[in-house]
C-alpha positions in Angstrom: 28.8 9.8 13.2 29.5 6.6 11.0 27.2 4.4 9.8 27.2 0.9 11.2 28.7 -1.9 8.8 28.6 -5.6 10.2 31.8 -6.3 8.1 33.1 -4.7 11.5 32.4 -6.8 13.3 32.5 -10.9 13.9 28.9 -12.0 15.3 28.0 -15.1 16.6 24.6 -15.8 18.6 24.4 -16.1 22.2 22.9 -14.6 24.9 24.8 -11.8 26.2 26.1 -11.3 29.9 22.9 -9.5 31.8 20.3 -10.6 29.3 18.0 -13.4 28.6 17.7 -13.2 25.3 19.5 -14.8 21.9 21.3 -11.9 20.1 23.9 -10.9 17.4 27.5 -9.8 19.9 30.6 -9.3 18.6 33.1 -12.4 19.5 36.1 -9.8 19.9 34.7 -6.9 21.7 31.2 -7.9 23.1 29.0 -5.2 21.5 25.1 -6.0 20.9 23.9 -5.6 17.9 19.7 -5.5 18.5 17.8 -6.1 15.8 14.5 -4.4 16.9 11.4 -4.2 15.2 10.8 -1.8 12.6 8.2 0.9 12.6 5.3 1.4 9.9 3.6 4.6 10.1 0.5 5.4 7.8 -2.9 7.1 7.9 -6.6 6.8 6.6 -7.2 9.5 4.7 -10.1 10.9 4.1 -11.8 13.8 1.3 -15.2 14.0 2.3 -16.8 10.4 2.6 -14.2 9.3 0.7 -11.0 7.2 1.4 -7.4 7.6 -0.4 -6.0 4.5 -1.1 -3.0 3.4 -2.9 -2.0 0.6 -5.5 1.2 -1.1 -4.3 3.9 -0.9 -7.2 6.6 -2.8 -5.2 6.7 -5.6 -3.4 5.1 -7.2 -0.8 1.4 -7.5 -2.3 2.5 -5.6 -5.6 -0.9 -4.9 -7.4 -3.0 -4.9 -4.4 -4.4 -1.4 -2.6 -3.4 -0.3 0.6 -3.3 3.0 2.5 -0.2 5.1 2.1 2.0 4.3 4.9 5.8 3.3 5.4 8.6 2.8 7.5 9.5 5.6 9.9 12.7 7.5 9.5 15.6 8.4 11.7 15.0 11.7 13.0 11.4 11.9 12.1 7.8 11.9 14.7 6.0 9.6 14.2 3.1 12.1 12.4 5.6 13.2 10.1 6.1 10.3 8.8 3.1 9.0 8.0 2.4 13.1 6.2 5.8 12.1 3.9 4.8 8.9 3.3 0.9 9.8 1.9 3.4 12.7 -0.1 5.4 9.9 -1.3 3.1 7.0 -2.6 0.0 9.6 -3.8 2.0 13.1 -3.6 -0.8 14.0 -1.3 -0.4 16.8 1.4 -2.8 15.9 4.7 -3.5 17.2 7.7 -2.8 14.5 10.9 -5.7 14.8 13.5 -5.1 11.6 15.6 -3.8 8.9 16.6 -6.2 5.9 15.0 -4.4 2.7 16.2 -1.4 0.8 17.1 -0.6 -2.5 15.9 1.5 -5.5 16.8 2.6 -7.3 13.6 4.6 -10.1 15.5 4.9 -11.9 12.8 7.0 -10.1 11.1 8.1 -7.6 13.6 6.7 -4.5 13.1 4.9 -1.8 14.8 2.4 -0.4 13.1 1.1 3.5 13.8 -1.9 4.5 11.8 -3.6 8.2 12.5 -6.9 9.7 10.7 -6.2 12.5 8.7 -7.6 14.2 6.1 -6.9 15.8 1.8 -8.4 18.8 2.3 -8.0 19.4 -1.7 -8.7 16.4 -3.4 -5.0 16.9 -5.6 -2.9 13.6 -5.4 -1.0 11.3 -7.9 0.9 7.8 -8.0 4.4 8.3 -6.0 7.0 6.2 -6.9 5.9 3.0 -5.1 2.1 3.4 -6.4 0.6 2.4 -9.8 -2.1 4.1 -9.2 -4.4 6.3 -6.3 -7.8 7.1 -6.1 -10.5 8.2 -3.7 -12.8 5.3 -2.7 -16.6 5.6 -1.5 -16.6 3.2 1.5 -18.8 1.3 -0.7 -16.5 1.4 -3.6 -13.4 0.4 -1.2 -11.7 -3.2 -3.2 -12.0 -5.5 -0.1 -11.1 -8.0 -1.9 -7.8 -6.9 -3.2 -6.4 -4.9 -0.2 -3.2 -5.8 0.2 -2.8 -6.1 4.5 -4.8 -7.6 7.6 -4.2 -3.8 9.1 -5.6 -1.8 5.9 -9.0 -3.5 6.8 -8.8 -3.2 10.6 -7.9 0.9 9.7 -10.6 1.4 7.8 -13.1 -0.5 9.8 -11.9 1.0 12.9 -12.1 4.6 11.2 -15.6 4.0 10.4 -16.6 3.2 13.8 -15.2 6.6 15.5 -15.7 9.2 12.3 -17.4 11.6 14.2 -16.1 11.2 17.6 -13.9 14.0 18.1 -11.8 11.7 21.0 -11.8 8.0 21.4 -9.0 5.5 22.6 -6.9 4.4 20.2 -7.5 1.3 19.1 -5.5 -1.8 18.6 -4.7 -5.3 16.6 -8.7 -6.6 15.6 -10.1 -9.7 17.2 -13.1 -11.6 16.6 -14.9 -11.6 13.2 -12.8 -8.6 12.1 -9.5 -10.2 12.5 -11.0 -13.4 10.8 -12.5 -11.3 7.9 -9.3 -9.6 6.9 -7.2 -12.8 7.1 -9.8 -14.4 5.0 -9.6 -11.2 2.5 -6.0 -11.3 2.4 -5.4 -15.1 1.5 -7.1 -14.7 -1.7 
């Protein structure tokens, strides 16, 4: 299988025959190119009381602490990539339990998959794209320097369902949560 190159092809916009929606089609042979959202998967991890968290070394939000999460890779479930990605940025091995929540990042188009899991030995260090990772007390957690609206819906939502051994997943915050985080995040 080849990889796709847009050199290949000459795009123009329109909406293609059978569809309703603006999109990138070739002008000579009419293939769709989609340009779909891109999937994030991550995880709150926990050691004890405690939460991993990471210190961004790339951009977006270089500086700023998040939990270890990514994009999803071909060929990958969704819970393995959010264990490679906590291996990656803290070179931490956890054990998925659940699924946490699902998020709609519209704005930028991304799907975001976030499941609890848990560093049953408390042995981690910065990955590539971290400057640093600890394990935070939820009183010790930087709220004002994480560096996404969704790390503080995760943790918040985490907190609420610790001990529940099943729950619904949850889903983008509303109310005073969604207006905290956005308020965190501006800083």
């Amino acid at each position: 299988m080849t990889s796709f190159d847009p050199t290949d092809y000459a795009f123009e916009r329109k909406i293609p025959e059978g569809d309703n929606v603006e999109r990138q089609v070739c002008a000579e042979c009419g293939w769709v190119h989609y340009e779909n959202p891109k999937i994030v998967v991550g995880s709150v991890v926990t050691n004890g009381e405690k939460f991993l968290l990471c210190r961004r070394a790339i951009n977006p939000r270089k500086g700023f602490w998040t939990l270890p999460a990514g994009y999803l890779e071909k060929n990958e479930t969704t819970a393995e990539g959010a264990a490679r990605e906590a291996y990656e940025e803290a070179t931490a091995e956890i054990r998925i339990r659940d699924l946490l929540a699902l998020y709609s990042v519209t704005h930028i188009s991304q799907i975001q998959i976030m499941y609890r899991a848990v560093l049953d030995k408390p042995e981690f260090s910065a990955g590539i794209e971290s400057l640093e990772v600890q394990l935070f007390s939820w009183d010790e957690i930087p709220w004002d320097n994480l560096a996404f609206p969704t790390v503080y819906w995760a943790l918040h939502q985490y907190r609420q369902i610790k001990e529940e051994e099943s729950f619904v997943p949850f889903s983008n915050a509303t109310g005073d949560m969604l207006k905290r985080s956005l308020e965190i995040i501006k800083r």
